[in-house]
C-alpha positions, 0 to 999 in steps of 0.5 A: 488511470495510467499508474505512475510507476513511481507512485506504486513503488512508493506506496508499496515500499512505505506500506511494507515499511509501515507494517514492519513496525507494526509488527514489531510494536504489536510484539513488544505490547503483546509480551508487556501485556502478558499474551505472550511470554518471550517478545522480539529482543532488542536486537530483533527490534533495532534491525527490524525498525532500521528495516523498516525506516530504509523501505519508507526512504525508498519509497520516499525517493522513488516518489520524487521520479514523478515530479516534474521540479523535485525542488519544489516538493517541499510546497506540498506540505503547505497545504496540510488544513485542506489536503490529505497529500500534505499531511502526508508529507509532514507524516512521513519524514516523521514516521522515518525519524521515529522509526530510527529512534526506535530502533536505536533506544532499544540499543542505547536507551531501552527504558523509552524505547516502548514509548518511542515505539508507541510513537511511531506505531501512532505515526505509522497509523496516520500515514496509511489514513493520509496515504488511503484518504489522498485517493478516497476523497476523489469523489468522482473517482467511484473506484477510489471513493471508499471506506475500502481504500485507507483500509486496504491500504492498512491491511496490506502494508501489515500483511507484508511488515508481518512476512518480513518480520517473520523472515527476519526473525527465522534468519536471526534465529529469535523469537516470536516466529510464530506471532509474525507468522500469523499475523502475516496469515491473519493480515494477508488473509484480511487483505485479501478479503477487503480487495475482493470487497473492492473488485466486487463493489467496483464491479457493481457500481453505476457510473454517475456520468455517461455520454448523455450527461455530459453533452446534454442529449437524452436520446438512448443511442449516441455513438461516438466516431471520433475523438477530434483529433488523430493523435495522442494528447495529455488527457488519452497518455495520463487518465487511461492506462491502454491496455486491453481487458485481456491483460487486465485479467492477467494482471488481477490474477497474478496480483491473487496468486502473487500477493495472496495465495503464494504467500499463505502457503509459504508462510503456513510451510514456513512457520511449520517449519521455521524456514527463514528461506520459505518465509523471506520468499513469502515476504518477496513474492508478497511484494511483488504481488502487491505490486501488482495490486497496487498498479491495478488499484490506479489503474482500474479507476476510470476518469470520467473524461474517457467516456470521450477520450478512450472511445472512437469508433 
């Protein structure tokens, strides 16, 4: 598929977004419950869900660049019975408002703040299952077509909510560093796991069409020599992304070092040390590693409607 830079934009800024809630609710139950002795004070909390309610605006607004009637959006959230994409426009404003509120009654109304960050905890969860199930349910996307994707999806929104809420709580001088510092270790570490599932699966599947099947011939040997027509169209611009295998290793390594390996090194320094310089450079670098991650994601799914429109002899 060819990415649409809008829609790696949106899904990596809510991801982040996300998680930073999260990350902030898992630390406020986490002391409730008596795991830990001192949780993020309210201050930390009220910047941490503003944060985290201004990535998902950015996402939210970055989604509309691919739109070809951004006044018609508001169509989409008509189907929310049958599609995933609808649900996902109902969740997300609300996470949006949810998130503030949270924020907020930590200022003014701290006795239902908790209950207001369970809500939007809830909400988080929902949006990454609607965000992963738009692309699992392509049933004839295989590289899509998995348990894997909602997954990942979740683990590496946590993993960056995790970095920059370790990074905001060193450069406020708060506490629990080390319980963001970790989970962002934790998260990115399992993020880092289930995308190798995925590459490794996608590696190994078998197509479920072929040049044979889709024109009916038996015969082992078929060889394609053109494709109809000499210039572009619709189908070679939108399903295939046109570069090389070259540079889609490149892509793949720089997606490892910059969303993985990078970002546990500083996070490890940076806990030893709290660091606000090196936890906010994990959290950066992080990010646009995911982006990366996130363009290979849509960019490794091969639409079956390549097997012609991609070859020519």
């Amino acid at each position: 598929m060819n990415p649409a830079w809008s829609v790696v934009f949106f899904t990596t800024l809510a991801g982040a977004g996300q998680g930073l809630v999260l990350a902030l609710f898992e630390a406020e139950w986490a002391r409730r419950a008596g795991f830990m002795s001192v949780g993020p004070g309210p201050r930390l909390v009220a910047a941490g869900a503003l944060a985290g309610a201004l990535l998902a605006c950015g996402g939210l607004i970055s989604s509309f660049l691919h739109l070809g009637r951004p006044e018609r959006a508001w169509r989409a959230a008509a189907m929310w019975r049958t599609s995933w994409l609808s649900r996902e426009v109902i969740v997300l404003p609300g996470f949006i408002a949810l998130a503030l509120a949270y924020g907020a009654a930590q200022i003014w109304l701290p006795e239902i703040g908790f209950v207001i960050g369970a809500a939007a905890t809830v909400a988080a969860l929902v949006l990454f299952l609607c965000t992963g199930m738009i692309y699992a349910c392509i049933r004839f996307l295989q590289e899509w077509a998995s348990p894997l994707t909602p997954i990942n999806f979740t683990l590496l929104g946590c993993a960056n909510g995790f970095s920059i809420a370790a990074a905001m709580t060193a450069a406020m001088g708060a506490e629990p560093l080390h319980f963001f510092a970790v989970g962002a270790i934790g998260f990115t570490i399992a993020g880092l796991v289930g995308r190798a599932a995925a590459w490794r699966r996608n590696a190994r599947r078998v197509p479920m069409s072929t040049l044979q099947t889709a024109i009916g011939i038996t015969h082992r040997h078929i060889t394609q020599q053109a494709q109809g027509f000499s210039g572009g169209s619709f189908n070679t611009r939108e399903f295939f992304h046109g570069r090389s295998a070259a540079a889609i290793r490149l892509w793949r390594r720089f997606a490892v070092v910059g969303a993985f390996l990078l970002p546990l090194a500083l996070l490890v320094a940076g806990s030893a040390l709290a660091s606000a310089l090196l936890l906010g450079a994990a959290a950066v670098i992080q990010y646009a590693g995911l982006l990366a991650e996130r363009w290979l994601f849509f960019a490794e799914a091969n639409h079956p409607q390549n097997l012609y429109y991609q070859r020519a002899g």
